[in-house]
C-alpha positions in Angstrom: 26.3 74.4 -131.6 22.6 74.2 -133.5 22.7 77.6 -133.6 25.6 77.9 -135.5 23.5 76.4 -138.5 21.3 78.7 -139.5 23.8 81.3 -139.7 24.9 82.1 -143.7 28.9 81.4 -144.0 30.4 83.8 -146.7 33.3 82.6 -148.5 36.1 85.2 -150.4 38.7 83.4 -152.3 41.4 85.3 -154.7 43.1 84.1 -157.7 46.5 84.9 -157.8 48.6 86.9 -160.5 45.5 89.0 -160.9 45.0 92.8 -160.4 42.0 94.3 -158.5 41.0 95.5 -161.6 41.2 92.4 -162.9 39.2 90.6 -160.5 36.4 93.3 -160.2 35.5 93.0 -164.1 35.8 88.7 -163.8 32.1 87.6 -164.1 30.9 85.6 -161.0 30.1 82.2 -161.2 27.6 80.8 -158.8 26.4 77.2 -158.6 23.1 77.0 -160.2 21.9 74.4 -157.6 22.9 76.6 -154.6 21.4 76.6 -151.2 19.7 79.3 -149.6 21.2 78.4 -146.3 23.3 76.0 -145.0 21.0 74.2 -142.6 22.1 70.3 -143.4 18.9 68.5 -145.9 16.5 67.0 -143.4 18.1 68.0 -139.7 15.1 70.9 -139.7 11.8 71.0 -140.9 9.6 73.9 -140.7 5.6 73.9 -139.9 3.6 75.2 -143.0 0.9 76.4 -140.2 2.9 78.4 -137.8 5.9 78.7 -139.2 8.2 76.8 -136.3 11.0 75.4 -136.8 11.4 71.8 -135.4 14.1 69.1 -135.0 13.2 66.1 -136.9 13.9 64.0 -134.3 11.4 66.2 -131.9 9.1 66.1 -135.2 9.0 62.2 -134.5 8.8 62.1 -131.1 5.3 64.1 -131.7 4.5 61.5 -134.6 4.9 63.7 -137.2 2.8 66.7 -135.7 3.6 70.0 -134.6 4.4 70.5 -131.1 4.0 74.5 -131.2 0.5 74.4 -133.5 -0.7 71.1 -133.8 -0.4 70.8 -137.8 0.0 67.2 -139.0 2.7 66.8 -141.4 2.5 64.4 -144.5 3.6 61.0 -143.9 4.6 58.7 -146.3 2.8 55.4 -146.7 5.8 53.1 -144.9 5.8 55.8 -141.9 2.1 55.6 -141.5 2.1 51.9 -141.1 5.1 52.0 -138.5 3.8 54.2 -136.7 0.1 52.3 -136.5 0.7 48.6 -136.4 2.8 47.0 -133.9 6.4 46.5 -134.5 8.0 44.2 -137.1 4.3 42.6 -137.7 3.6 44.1 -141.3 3.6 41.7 -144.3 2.9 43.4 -147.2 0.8 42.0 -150.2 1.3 42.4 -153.6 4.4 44.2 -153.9 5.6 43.8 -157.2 2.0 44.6 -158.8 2.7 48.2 -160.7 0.9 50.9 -163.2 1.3 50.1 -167.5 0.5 52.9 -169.6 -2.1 51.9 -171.6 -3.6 54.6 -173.4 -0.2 55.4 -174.8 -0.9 58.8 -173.2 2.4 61.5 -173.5 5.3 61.5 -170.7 3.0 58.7 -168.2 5.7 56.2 -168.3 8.0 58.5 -167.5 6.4 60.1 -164.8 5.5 56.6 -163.2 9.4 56.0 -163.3 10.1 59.6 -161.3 7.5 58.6 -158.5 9.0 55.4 -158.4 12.3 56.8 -157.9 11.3 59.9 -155.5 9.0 57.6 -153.5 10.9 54.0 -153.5 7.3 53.0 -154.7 5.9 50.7 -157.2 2.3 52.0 -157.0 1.0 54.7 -154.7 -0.5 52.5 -152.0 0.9 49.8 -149.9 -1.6 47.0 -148.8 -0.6 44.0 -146.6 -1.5 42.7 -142.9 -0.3 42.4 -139.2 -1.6 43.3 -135.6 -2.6 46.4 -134.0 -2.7 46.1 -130.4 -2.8 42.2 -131.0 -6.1 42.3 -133.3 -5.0 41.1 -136.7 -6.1 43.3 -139.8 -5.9 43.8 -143.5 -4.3 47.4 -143.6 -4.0 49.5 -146.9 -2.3 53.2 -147.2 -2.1 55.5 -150.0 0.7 57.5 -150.7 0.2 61.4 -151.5 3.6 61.6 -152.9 3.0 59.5 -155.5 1.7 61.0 -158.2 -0.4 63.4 -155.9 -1.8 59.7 -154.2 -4.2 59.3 -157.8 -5.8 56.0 -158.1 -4.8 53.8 -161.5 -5.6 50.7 -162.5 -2.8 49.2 -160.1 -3.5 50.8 -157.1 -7.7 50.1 -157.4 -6.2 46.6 -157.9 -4.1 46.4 -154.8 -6.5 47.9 -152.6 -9.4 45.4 -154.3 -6.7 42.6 -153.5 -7.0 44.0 -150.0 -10.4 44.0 -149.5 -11.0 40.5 -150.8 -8.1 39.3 -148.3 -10.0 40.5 -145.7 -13.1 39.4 -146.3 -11.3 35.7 -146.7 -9.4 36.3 -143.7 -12.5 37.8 -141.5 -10.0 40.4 -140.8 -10.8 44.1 -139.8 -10.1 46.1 -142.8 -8.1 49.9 -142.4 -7.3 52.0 -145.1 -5.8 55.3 -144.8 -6.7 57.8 -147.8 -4.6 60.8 -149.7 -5.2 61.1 -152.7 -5.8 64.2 -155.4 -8.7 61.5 -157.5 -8.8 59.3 -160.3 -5.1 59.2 -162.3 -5.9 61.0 -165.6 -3.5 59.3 -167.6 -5.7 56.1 -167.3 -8.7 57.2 -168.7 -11.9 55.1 -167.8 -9.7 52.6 -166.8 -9.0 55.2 -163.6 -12.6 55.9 -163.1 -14.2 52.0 -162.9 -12.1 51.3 -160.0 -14.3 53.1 -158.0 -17.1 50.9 -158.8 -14.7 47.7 -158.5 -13.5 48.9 -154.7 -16.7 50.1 -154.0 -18.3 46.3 -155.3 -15.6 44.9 -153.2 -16.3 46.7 -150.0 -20.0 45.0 -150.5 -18.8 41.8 -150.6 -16.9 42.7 -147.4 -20.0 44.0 -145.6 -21.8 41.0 -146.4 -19.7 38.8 -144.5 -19.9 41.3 -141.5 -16.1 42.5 -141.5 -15.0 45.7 -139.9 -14.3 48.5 -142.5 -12.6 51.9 -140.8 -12.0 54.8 -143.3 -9.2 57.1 -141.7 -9.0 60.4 -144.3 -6.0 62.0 -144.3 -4.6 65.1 -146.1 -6.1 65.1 -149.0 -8.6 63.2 -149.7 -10.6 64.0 -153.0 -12.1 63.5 -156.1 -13.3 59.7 -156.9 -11.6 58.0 -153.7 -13.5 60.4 -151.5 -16.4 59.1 -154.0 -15.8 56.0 -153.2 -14.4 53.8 -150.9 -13.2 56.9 -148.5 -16.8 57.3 -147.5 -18.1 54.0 -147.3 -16.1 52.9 -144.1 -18.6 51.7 -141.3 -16.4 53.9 -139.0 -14.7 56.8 -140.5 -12.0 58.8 -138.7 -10.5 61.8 -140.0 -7.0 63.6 -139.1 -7.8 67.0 -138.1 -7.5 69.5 -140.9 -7.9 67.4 -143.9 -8.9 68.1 -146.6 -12.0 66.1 -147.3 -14.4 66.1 -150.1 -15.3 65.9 -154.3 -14.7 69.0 -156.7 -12.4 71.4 -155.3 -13.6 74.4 -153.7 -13.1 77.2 -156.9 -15.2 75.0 -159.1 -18.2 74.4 -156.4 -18.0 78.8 -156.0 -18.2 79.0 -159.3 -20.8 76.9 -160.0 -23.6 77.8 -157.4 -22.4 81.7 -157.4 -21.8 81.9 -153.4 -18.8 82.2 -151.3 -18.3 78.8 -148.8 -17.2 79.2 -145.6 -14.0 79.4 -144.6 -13.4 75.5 -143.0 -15.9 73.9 -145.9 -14.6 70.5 -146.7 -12.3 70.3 -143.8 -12.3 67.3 -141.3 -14.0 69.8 -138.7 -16.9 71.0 -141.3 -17.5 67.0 -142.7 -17.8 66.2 -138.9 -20.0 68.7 -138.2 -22.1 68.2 -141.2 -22.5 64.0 -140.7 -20.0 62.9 -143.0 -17.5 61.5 -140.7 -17.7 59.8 -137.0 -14.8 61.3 -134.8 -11.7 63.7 -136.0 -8.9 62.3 -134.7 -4.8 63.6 -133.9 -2.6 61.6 -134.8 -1.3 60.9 -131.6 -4.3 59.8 -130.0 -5.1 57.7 -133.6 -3.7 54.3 -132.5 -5.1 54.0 -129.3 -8.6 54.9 -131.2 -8.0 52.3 -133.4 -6.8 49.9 -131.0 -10.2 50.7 -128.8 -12.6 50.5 -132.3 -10.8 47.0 -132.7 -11.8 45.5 -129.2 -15.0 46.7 -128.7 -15.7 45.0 -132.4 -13.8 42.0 -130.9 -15.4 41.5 -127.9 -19.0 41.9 -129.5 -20.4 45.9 -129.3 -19.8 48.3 -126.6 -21.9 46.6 -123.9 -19.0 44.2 -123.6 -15.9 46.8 -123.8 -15.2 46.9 -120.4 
């Protein structure tokens, strides 16, 4: 039964030949990596809002959201794009293209290796193309577990790559955002690619192509300086986190308290900065409708 899992199981075991007295001054040895319960790794995941605990395969069914609460989980970059485009349609560009270290700077290469190893990654993003609802499009999503989802030289790259592909192509752009800001490690190499994505994006415009920013959880720092805000539709997931310099520095700096939901999807809605929060579950069919009325030629023509 499920509910025999969360119960803890206490084991006793005796060695033979020895005394009570024996065994009572033995020292204990407990496994350093033990578990605090025995629930099996990835059977149960619990909401970081309400506290529920949910069946990952229940978790799916409600794409990653919380039946109880509504709090969307993370989703990796992979998961994001399964669970937007239609099936087995995603070719992916530029896979091989990854991060260099190139200010030399302490422990980088080996922290790009973890990521890549935690994450299955190359680079925190994964840019390529397929349908959505038929339409074609140039897709792009960042990765927050990569490295907290910060932009290097590789990823600005790949998502330029993207850009430029659609603007070839004439295909509606998408890019999905997480991301904690520029990647320290790279220096000014980090911080010019929000001019390149940004330079990109005009080029895009120019030809008249579609550009829809969907922020997710987080989305800060020099991509929400960027190319985050510069969609000519931009959704947001509800809840996310959405904005520059985090919210200690901006009290600290003008000496007044901000209101409890600043920089959330709700409060940049409310305040002009994005055009519709969406849930998740209702995200694809919102896409799918931006992608035919831009099809079919403005709203007039939508039905």
């Amino acid at each position: 039964m499920l509910k025999d899992l969360f119960h803890k199981k206490r084991q006793y075991a005796t060695i033979a030949g020895q005394t009570a007295e024996e065994r009572m001054a033995a020292p204990v040895k407990v496994p350093a990596a033990a578990p605090k319960d025995n629930i099996p790794q990835g059977l149960v995941n619990k909401c970081q809002s309400c506290g529920a605990l949910l069946i990952s395969k229940e978790l799916q069914k409600h794409v990653y959201t919380c039946p109880q609460c509504g709090h969307h989980f993370p989703v990796d970059a992979r998961t994001r794009i399964d669970i937007t485009l239609d099936s087995d349609s995603f070719f992916e560009y530029d896979a091989g293209l990854t991060s260099v270290d190139p200010l030399s700077f302490p422990g980088y290469p080996e922290k790009l290796r973890k990521a890549q190893e935690q994450t299955g990654l190359l680079e925190g993003a994964v840019t390529g193309e397929g349908t959505l609802d038929g339409h074609p499009v140039v897709i792009g999503v960042m990765d927050s577990r990569f490295i907290m989802g910060s932009m290097g030289s590789a990823m600005g790259e790949k998502l330029t790559r993207a850009m430029e592909r659609a603007a070839q192509k004439r295909y509606p752009l998408l890019l999905f955002t997480a991301s904690g800001g520029a990647r320290m490690q790279e220096g000014i190499l980090s911080l010019m690619q929000m001019a390149k994505t940004s330079a990109a994006l005009q080029r895009l415009d120019e030809k008249g192509v579609l550009f829809v920013s969907v922020i997710t959880h987080p989305t800060t720092g020099g991509v929400s300086a960027s190319f985050a805000s510069l969609g000519d539709i931009i959704l947001a997931e509800p809840g996310a986190l959405f904005g520059f310099a985090g919210r200690r520095v901006i009290e600290q700096t003008i000496r007044q308290k901000l209101p409890d939901d600043f920089q959330t999807a709700e409060f940049n809605l409310k305040h002009g900065m994005v055009d519709r929060v969406v849930d998740r579950k209702q995200m694809r069919e919102t896409l799918a409708a931006i992608l035919r009325i831009h099809a079919v030629g403005g709203w007039a023509h939508a039905e």
